[in-house]
VMD Tcl script that builds the backbone (N, CA, C; Angstrom):
set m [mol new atoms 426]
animate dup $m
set s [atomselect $m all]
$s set {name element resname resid chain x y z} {
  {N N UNK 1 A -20.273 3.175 -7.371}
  {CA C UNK 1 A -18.949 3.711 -7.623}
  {C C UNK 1 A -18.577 4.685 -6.502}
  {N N UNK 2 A -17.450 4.671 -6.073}
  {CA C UNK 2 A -16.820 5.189 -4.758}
  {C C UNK 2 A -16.769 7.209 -5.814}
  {N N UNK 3 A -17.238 7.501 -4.541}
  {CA C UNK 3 A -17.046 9.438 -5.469}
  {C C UNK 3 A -16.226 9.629 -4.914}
  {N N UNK 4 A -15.600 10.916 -6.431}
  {CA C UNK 4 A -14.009 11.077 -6.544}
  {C C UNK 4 A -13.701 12.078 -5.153}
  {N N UNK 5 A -14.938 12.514 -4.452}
  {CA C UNK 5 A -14.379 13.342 -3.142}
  {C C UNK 5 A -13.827 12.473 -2.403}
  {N N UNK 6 A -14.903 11.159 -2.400}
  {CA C UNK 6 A -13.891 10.933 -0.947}
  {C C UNK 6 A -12.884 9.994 -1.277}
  {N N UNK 7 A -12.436 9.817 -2.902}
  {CA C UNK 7 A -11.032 8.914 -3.048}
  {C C UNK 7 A -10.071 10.215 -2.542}
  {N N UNK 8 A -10.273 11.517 -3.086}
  {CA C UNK 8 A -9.516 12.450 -3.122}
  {C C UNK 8 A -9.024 12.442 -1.624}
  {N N UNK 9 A -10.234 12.539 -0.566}
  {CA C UNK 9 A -9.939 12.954 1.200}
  {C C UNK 9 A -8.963 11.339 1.271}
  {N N UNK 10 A -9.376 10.519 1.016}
  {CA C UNK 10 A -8.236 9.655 1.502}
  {C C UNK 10 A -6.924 9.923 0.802}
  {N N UNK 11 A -6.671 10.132 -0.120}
  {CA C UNK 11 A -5.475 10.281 -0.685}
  {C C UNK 11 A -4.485 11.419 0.416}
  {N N UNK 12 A -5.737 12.715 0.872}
  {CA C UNK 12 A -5.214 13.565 1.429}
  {C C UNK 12 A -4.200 12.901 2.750}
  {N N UNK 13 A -5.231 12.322 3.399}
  {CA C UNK 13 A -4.834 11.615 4.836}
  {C C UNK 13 A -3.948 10.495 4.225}
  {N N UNK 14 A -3.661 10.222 3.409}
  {CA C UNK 14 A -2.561 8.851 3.028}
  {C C UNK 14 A -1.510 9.856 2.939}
  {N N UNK 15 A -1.493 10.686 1.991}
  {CA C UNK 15 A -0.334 11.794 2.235}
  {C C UNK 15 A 0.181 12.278 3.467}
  {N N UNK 16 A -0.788 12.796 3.951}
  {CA C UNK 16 A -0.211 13.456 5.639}
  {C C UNK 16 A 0.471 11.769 6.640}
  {N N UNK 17 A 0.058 10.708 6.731}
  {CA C UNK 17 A 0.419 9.614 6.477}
  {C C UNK 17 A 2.014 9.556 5.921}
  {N N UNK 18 A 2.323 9.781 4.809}
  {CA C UNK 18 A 3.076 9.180 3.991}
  {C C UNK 18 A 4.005 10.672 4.442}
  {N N UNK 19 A 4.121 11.640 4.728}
  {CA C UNK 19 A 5.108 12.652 5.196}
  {C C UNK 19 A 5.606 12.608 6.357}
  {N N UNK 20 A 4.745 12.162 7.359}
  {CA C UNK 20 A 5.073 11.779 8.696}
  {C C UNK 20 A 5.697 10.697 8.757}
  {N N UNK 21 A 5.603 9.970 8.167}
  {CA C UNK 21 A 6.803 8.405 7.897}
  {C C UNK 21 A 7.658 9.473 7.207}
  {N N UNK 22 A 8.116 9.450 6.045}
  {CA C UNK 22 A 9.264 10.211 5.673}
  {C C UNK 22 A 9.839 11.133 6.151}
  {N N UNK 23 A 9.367 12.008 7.202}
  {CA C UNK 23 A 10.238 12.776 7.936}
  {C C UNK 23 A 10.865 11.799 9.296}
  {N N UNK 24 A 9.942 10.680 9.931}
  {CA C UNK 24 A 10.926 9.613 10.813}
  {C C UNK 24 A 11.554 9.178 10.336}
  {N N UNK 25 A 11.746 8.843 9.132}
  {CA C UNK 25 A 12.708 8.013 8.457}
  {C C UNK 25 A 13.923 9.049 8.325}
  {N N UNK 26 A 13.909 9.848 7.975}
  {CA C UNK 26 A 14.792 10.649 7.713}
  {C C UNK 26 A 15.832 10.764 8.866}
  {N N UNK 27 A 15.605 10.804 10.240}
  {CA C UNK 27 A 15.529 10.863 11.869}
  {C C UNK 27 A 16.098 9.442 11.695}
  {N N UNK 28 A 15.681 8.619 11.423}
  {CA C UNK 28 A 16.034 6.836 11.549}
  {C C UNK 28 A 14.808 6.660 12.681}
  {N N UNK 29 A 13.817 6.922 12.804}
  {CA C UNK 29 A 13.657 6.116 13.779}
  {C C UNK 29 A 12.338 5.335 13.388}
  {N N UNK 30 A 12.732 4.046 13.662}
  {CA C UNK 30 A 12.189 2.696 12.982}
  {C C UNK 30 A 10.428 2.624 13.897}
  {N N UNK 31 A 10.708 2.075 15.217}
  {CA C UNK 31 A 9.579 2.698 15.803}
  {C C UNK 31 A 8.519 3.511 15.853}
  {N N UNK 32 A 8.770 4.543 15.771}
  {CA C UNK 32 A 8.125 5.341 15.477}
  {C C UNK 32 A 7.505 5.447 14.176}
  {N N UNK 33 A 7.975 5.042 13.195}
  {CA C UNK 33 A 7.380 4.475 11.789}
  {C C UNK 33 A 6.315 3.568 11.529}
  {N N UNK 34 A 6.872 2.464 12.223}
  {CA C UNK 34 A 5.302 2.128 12.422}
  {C C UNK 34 A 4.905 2.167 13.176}
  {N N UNK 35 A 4.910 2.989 14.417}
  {CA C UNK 35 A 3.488 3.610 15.151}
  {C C UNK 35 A 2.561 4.371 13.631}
  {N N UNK 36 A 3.403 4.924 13.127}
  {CA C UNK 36 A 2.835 5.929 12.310}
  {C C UNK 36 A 1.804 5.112 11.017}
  {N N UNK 37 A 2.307 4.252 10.708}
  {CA C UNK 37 A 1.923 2.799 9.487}
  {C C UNK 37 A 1.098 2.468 10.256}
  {N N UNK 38 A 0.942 2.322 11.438}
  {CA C UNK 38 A -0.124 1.328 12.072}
  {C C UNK 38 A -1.620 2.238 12.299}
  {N N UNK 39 A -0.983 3.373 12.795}
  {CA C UNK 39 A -1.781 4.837 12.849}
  {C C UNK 39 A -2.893 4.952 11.493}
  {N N UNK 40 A -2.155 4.699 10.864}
  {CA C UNK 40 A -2.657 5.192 9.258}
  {C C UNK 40 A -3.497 4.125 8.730}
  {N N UNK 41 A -2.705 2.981 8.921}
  {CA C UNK 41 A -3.623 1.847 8.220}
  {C C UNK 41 A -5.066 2.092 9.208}
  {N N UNK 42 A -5.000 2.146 10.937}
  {CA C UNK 42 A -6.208 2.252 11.736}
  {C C UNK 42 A -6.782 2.951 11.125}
  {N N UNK 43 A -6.452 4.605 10.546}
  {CA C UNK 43 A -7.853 5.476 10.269}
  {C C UNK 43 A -8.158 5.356 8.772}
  {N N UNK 44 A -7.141 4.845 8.134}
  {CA C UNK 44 A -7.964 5.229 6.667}
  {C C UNK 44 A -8.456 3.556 6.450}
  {N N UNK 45 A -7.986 2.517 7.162}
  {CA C UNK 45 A -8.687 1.222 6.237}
  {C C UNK 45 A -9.991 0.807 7.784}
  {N N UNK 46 A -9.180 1.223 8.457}
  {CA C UNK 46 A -10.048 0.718 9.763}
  {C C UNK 46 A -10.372 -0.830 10.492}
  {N N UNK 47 A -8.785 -1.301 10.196}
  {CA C UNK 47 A -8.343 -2.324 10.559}
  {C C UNK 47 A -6.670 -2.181 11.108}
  {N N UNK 48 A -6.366 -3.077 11.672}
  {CA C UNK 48 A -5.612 -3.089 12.610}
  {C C UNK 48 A -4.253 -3.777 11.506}
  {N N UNK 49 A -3.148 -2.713 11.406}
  {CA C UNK 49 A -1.586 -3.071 10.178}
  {C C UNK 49 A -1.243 -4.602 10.932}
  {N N UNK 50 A -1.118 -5.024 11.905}
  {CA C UNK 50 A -0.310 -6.106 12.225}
  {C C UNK 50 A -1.427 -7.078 11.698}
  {N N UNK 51 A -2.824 -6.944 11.640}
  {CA C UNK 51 A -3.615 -7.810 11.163}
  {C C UNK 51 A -3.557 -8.108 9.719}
  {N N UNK 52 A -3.760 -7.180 9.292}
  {CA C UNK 52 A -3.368 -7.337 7.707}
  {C C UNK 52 A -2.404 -7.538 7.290}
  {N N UNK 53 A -0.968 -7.207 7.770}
  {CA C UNK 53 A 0.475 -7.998 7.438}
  {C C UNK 53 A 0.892 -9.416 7.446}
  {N N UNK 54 A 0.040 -10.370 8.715}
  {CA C UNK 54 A -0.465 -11.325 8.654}
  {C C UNK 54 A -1.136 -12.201 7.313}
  {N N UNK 55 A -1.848 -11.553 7.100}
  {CA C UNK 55 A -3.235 -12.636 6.221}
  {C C UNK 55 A -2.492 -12.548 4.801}
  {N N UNK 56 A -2.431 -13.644 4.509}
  {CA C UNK 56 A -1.794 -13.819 2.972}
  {C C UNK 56 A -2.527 -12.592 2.391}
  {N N UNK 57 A -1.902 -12.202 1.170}
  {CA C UNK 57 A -1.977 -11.337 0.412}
  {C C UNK 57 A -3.127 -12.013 -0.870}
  {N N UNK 58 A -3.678 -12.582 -0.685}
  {CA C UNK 58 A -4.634 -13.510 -1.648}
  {C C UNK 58 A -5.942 -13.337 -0.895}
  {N N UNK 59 A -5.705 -13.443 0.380}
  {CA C UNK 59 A -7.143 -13.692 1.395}
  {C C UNK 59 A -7.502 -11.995 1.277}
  {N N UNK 60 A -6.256 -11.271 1.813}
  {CA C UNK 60 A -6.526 -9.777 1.586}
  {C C UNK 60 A -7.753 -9.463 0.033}
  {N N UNK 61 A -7.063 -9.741 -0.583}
  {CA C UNK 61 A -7.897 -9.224 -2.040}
  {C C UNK 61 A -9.169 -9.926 -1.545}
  {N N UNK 62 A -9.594 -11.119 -1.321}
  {CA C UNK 62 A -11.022 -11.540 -1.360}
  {C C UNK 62 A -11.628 -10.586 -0.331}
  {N N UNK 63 A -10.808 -10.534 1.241}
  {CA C UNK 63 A -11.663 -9.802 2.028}
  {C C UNK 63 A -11.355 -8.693 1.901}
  {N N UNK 64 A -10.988 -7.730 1.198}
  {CA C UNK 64 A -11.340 -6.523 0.061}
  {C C UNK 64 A -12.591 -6.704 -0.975}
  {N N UNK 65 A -12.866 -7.531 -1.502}
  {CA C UNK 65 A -13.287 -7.920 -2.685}
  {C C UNK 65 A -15.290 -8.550 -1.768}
  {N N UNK 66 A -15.205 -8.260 -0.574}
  {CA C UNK 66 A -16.075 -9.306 -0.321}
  {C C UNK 66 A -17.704 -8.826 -0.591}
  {N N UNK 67 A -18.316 -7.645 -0.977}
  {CA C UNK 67 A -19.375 -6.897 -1.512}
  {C C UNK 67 A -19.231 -7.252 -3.625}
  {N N UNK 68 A -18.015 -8.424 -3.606}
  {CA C UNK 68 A -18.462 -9.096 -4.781}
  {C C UNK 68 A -17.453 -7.882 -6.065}
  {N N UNK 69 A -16.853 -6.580 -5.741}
  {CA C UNK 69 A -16.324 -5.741 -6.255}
  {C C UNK 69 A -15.051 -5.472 -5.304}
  {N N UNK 70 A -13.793 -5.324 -6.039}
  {CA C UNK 70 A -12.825 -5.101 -5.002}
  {C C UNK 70 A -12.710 -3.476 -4.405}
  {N N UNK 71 A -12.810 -2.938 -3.863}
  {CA C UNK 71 A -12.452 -2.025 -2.905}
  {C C UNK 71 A -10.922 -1.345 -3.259}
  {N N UNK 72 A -11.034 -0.397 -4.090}
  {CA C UNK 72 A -10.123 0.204 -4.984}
  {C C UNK 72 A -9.382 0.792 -3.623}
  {N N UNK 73 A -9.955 1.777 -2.863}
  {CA C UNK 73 A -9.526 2.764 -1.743}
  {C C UNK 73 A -8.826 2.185 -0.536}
  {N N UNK 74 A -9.142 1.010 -0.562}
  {CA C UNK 74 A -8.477 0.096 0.928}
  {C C UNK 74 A -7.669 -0.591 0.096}
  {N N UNK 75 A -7.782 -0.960 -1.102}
  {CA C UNK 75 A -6.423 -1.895 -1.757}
  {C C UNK 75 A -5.168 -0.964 -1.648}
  {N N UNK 76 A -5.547 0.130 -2.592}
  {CA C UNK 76 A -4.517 0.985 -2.938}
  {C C UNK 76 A -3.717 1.640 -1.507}
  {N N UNK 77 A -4.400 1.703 -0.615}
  {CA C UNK 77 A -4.047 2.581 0.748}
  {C C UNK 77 A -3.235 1.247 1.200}
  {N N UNK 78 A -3.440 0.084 1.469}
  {CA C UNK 78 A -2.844 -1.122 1.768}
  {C C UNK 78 A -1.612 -0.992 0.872}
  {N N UNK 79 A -1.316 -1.157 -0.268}
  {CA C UNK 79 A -0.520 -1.162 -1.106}
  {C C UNK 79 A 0.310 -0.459 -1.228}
  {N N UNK 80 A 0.123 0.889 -0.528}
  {CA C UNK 80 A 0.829 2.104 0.022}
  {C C UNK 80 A 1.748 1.953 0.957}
  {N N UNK 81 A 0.654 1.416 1.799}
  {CA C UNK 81 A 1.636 1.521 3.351}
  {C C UNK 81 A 2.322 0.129 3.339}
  {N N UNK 82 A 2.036 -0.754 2.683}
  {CA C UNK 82 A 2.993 -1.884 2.967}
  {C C UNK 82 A 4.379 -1.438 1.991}
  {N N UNK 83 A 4.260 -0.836 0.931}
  {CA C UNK 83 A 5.432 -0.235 0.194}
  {C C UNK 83 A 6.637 0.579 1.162}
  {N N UNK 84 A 5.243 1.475 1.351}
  {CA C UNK 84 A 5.797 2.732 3.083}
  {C C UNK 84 A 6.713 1.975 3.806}
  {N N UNK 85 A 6.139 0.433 4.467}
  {CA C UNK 85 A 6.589 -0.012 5.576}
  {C C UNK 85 A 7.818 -0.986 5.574}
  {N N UNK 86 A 8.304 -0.880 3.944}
  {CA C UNK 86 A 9.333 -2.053 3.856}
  {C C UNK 86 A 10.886 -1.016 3.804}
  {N N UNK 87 A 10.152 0.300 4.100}
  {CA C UNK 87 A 11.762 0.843 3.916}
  {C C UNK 87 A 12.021 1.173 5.144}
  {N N UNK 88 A 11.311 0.407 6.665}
  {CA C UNK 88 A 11.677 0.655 7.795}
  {C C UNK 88 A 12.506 -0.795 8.317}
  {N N UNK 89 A 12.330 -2.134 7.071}
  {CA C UNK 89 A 12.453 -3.386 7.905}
  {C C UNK 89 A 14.031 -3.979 7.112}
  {N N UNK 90 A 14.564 -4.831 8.264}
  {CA C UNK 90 A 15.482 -5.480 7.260}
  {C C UNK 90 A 14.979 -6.686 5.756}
  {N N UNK 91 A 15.931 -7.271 5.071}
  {CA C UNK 91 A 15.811 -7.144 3.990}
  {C C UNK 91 A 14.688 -8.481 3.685}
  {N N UNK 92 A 14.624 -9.280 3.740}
  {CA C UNK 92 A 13.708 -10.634 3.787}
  {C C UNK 92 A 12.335 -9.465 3.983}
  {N N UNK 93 A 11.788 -8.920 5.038}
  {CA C UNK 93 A 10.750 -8.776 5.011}
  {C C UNK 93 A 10.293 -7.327 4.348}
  {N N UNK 94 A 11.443 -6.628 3.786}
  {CA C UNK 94 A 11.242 -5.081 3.174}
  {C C UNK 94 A 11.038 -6.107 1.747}
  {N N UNK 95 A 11.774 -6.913 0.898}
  {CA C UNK 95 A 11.076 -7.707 -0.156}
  {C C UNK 95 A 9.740 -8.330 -0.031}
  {N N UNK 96 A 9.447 -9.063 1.223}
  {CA C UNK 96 A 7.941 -9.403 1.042}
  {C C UNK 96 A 6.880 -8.384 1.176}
  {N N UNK 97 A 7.441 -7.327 2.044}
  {CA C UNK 97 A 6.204 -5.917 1.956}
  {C C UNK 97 A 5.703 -5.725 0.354}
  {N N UNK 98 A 6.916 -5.258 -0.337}
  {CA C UNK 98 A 7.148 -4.348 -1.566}
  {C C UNK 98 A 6.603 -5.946 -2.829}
  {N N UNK 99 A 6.413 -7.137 -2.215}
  {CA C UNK 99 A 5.944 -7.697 -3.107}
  {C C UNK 99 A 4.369 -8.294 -3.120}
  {N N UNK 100 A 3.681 -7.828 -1.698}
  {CA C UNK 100 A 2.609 -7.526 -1.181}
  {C C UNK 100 A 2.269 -6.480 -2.111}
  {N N UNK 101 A 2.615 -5.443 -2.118}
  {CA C UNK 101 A 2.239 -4.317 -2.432}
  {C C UNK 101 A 2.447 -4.192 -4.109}
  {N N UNK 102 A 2.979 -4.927 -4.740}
  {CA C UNK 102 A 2.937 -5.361 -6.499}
  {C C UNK 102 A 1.994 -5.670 -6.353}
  {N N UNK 103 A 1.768 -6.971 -5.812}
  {CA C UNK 103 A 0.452 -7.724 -6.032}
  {C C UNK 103 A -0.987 -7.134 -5.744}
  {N N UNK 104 A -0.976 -6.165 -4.734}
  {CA C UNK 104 A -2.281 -5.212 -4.497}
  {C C UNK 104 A -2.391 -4.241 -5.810}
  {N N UNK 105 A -0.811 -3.373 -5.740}
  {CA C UNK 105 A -1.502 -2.521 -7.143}
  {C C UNK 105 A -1.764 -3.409 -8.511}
  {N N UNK 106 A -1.412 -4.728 -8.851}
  {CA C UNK 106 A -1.759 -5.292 -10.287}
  {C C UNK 106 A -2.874 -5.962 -9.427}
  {N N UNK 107 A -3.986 -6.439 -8.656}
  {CA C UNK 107 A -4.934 -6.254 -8.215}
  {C C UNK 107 A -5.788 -5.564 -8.834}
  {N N UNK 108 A -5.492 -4.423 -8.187}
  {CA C UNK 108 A -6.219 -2.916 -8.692}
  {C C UNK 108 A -6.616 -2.923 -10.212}
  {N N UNK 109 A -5.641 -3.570 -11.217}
  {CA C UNK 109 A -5.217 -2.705 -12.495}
  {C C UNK 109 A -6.274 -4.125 -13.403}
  {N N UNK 110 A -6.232 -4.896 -12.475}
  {CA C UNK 110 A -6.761 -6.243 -12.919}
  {C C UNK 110 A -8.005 -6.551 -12.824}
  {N N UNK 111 A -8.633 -5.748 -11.674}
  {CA C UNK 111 A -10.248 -6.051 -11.558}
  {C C UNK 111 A -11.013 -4.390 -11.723}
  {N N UNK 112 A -10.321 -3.551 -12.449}
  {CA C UNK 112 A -11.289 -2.492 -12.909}
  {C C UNK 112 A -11.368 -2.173 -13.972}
  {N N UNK 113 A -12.294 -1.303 -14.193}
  {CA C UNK 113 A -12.415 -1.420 -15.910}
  {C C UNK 113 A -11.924 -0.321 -16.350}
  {N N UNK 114 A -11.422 -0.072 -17.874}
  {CA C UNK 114 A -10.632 0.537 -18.798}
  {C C UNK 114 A -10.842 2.071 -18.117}
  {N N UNK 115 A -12.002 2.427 -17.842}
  {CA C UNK 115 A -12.275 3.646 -17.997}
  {C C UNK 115 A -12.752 4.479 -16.251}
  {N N UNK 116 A -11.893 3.080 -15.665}
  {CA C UNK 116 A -12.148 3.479 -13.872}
  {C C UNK 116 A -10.950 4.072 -13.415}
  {N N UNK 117 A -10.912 5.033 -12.847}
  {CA C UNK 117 A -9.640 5.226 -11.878}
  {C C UNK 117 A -8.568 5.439 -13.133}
  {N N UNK 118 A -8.434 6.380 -14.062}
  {CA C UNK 118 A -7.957 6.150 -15.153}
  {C C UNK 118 A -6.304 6.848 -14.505}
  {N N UNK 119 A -6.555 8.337 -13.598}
  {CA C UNK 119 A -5.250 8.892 -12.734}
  {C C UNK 119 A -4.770 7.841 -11.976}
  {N N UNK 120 A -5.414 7.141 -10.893}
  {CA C UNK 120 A -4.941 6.466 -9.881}
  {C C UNK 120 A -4.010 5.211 -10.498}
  {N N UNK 121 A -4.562 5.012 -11.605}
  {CA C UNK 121 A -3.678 3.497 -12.634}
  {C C UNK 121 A -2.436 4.181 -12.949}
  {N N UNK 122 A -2.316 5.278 -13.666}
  {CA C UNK 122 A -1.116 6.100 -14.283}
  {C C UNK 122 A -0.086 6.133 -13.273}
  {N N UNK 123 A -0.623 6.836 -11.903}
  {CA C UNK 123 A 0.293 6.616 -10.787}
  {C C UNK 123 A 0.439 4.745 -10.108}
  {N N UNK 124 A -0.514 4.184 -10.133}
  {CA C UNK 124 A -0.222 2.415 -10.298}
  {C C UNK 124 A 1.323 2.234 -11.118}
  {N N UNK 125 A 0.821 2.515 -12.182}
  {CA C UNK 125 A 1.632 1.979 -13.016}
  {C C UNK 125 A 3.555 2.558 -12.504}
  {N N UNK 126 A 3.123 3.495 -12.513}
  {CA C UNK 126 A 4.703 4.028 -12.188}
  {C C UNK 126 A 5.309 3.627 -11.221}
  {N N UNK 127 A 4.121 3.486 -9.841}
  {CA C UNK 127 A 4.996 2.547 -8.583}
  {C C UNK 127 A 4.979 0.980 -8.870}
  {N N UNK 128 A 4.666 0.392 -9.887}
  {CA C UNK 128 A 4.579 -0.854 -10.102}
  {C C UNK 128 A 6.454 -1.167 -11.070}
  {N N UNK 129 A 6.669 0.225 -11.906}
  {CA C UNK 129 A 7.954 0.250 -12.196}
  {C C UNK 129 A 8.781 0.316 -11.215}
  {N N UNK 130 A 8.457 1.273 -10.495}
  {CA C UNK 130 A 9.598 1.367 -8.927}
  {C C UNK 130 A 9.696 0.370 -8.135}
  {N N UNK 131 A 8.650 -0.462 -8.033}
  {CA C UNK 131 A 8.400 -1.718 -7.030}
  {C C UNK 131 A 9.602 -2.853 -7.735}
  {N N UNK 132 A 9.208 -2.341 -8.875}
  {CA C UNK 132 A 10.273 -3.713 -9.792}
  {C C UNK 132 A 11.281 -3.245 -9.546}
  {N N UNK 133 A 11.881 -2.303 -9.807}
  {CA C UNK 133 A 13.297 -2.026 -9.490}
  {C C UNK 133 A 14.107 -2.321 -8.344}
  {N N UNK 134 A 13.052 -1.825 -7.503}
  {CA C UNK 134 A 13.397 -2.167 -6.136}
  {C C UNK 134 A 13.876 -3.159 -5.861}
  {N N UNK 135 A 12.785 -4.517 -6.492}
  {CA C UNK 135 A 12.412 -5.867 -5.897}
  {C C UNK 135 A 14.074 -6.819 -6.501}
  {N N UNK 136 A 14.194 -6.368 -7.704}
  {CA C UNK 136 A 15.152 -6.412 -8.110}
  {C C UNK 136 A 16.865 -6.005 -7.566}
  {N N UNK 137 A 16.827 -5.138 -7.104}
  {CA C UNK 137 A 17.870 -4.944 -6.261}
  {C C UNK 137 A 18.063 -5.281 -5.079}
  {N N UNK 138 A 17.107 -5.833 -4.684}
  {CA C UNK 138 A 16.663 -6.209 -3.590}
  {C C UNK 138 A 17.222 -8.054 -3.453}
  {N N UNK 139 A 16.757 -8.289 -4.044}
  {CA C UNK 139 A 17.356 -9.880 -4.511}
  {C C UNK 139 A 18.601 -10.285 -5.043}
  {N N UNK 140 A 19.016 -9.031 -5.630}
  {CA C UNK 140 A 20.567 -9.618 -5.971}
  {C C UNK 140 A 21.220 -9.317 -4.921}
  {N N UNK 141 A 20.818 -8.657 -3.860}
  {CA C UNK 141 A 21.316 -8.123 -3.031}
  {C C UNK 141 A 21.935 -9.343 -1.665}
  {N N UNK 142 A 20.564 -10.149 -2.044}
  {CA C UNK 142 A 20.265 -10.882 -0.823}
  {C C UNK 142 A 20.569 -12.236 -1.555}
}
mol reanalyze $m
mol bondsrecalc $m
mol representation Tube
mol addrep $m
């Protein structure tokens, strides 16, 4: 079982992550956003964002999953930043980010047990409401 220090230190660095995109965004500047997404995915998953934006979202979970247990800390951080990264793109691919990123957090909610990660699900759950909303406006839109 992954200890709650070092889910906590990543959360930290996903945050500092996740402020530095929201203050470029704020600025507009698209670029620089994902330098910052790409930045982030490099240090906290330790793979390369254009690689993983690539690989179906199915292959992702297995090669997450490949020690036979899925990898709660690289799903969820994935699931993050592809959420992060769809409010920099036009609309076709800000829907496939944000539906990447459903499918990672019900992932998550799907291969752990009742009594794992019981905070990290609570907050799951709530961006899994926002994701819908989104995804939803998103499509009538388009």
């Amino acid at each position: 079982m992954i200890s709650k220090d070092f889910l906590m230190r990543q959360i930290e660095i996903l945050t500092e992550v996740i402020a530095k995109v929201l203050l470029k965004k704020d600025i507009n500047v698209k670029d620089e956003i994902k330098q910052e997404i790409a930045s982030g995915c490099k240090s906290l998953i330790g793979l390369d964002y254009d690689f993983i934006n690539k690989m179906p979202v199915q292959q992702l979970i297995g090669f997450y999953s490949i020690t036979g247990k899925l990898d709660v800390v690289k799903t969820f951080v994935t699931a993050k930043l592809f959420n992060l990264a769809s409010d920099s793109e036009e609309i076709d691919e800000k829907i496939n980010l944000k539906e990447k990123s459903f499918y990672l957090y019900n992932a998550i909610l799907a291969n752990t047990k009742e009594d794992e990660y019981i905070e990290l699900k609570i907050e799951i759950e709530e961006e899994l409401d926002k994701i819908d909303e989104e995804l939803n406006k998103l499509q009538k839109e388009n």
